[in-house]
C-alpha positions in Angstrom: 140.2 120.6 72.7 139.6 117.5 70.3 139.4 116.9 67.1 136.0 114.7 65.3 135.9 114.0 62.0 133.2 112.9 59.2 132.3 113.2 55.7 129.3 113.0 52.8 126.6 115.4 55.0 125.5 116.3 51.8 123.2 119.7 53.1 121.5 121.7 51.2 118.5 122.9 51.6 117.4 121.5 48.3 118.9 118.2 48.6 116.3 115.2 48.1 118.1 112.1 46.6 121.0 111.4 48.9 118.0 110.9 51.5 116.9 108.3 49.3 119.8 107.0 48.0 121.6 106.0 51.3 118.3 105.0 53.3 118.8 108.0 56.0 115.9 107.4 58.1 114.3 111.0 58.4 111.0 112.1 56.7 113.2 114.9 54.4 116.2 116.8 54.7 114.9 119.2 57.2 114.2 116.7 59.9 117.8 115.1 58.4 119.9 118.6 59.3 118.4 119.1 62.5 119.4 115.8 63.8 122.7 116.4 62.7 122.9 119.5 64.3 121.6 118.2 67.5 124.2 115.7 67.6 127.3 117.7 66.2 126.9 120.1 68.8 125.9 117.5 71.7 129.2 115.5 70.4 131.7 118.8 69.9 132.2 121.2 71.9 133.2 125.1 71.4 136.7 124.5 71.7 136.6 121.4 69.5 137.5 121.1 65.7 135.1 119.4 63.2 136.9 118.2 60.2 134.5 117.5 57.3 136.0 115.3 55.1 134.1 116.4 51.4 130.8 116.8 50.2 130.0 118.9 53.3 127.0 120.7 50.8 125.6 119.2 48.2 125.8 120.2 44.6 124.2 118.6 41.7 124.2 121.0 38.5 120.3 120.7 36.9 118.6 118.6 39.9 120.3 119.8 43.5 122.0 123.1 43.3 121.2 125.0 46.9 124.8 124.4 47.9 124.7 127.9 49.5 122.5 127.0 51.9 124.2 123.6 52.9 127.3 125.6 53.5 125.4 127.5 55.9 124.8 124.7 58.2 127.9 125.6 59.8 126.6 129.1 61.6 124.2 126.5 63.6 127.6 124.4 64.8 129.3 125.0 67.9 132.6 123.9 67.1 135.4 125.0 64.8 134.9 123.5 61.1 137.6 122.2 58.6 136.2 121.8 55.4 138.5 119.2 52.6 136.5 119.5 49.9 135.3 117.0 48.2 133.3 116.2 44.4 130.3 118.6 45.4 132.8 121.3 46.4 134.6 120.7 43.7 131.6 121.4 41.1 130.4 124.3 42.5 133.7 125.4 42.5 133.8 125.5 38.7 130.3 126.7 38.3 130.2 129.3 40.8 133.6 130.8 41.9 135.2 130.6 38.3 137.2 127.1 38.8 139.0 129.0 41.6 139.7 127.4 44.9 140.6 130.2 46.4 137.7 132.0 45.6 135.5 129.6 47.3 137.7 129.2 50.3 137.6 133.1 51.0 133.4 133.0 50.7 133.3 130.1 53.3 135.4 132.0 55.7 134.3 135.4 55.4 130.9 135.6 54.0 128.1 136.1 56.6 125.9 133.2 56.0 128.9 130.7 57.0 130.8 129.8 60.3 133.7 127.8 58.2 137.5 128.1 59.8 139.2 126.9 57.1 138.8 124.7 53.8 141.7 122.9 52.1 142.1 120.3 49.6 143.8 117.5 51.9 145.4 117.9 54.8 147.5 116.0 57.8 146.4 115.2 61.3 148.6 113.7 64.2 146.0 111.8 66.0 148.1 110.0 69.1 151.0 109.8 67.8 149.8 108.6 64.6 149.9 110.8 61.6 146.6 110.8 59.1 146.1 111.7 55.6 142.2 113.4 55.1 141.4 113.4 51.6 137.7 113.0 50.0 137.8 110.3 47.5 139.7 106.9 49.0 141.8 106.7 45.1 143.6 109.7 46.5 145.1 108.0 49.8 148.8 108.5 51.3 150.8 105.4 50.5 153.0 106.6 53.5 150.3 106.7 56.8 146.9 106.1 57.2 144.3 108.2 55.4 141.0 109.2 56.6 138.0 109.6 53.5 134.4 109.7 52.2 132.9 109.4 49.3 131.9 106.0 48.6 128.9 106.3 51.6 127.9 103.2 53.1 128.6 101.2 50.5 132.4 101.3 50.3 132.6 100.3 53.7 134.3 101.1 57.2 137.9 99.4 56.5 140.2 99.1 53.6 143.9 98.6 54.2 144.8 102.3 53.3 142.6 103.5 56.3 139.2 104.1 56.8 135.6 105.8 55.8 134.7 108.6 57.7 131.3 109.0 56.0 128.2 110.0 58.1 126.4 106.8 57.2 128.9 104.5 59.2 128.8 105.7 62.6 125.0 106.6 63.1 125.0 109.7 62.1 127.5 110.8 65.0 131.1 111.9 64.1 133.5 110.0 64.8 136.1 110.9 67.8 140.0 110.6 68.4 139.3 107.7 70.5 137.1 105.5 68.2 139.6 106.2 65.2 142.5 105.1 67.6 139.8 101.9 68.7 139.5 101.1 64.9 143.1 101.4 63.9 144.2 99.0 66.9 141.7 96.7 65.4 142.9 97.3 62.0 146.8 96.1 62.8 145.5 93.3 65.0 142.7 91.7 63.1 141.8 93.2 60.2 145.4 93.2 58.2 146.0 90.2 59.3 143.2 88.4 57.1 143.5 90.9 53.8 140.7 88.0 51.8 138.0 89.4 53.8 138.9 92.5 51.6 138.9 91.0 48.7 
């Protein structure tokens, strides 16, 4: 059993700009979602957990708004999902389930059209030995351990001194594993935080 973890799918099955926006190289968001199928359930196994780190569906009140059906995604995924939501979540939270968490968290796990094992705010992960904060938006990181997030897409990048992006669009597409978060944080103490101007 292992635990993989990503962020910022953005499904849905009206979902248009995010294709644009962050260059994903697949004719429409069809041809997106079944690649990411594919390789979620090549990646994961049945016994594995999926953490999603926010933004899961996509949500955009007046432009995108099929979040329903980005939720559904998960009935196509082999393994267990953990949703933190994140700012899509979040809206149609208070546009569709009256503001209420809870509400939302109770349709993701029980309604038919989804396969979602739990959804939380934040959460904590021990990943060998080392304990992880997952929260969506990287302003919202654990001054006490290292937090995994989203949000900011490619363009935030990999590393900042808090932890590191999670996001779909910094591991091609492919979630990332125990191992490679381990890889990066050894990296991290070694390198990286030794030279804090290159995040300047």
């Amino acid at each position: 059993m292992s635990n993989w973890f990503t962020a910022d799918t953005h499904f849905g099955s009206d979902s248009k700009e995010i294709m644009i926006r962050d260059n994903r190289p697949f004719m429409d968001i069809n041809e997106y979602t079944e690649e990411q199928i594919k390789i979620w359930n090549e990646q994961a196994s049945s016994d594995d957990t999926i953490y999603v780190i926010g933004d899961f569906c996509n949500y955009v009140p007046g432009l995108e708004e099929d979040f329903r059906s980005g939720l559904a995604v998960s009935k196509r995924i082999n393994a267990h999902i953990i949703l933190i939501i994140g700012n899509n979540e979040q809206r149609a939270i208070d546009d569709f389930f009256d503001g209420s968490f809870d509400k939302f968290r109770d349709y993701c796990m029980t309604d038919p059209s989804c396969k979602i094992d739990d959804v939380k705010l934040n959460d904590y992960v021990d990943i060998k030995g080392e304990k992880f904060f997952l929260t969506h938006k990287p302003t919202d990181h654990d001054k006490e351990c290292q937090t995994l997030f989203g949000h900011t897409h490619r363009y935030g990048g990999l590393w900042k001194s808090f932890g590191f992006n999670v996001g779909v669009d910094l591991n091609y597409l492919r979630l990332f594993s125990e191992d490679s978060i381990m890889y990066m944080l050894i990296r991290k103490k070694m390198y990286w935080d030794e030279d804090m101007a290159i995040n300047s």
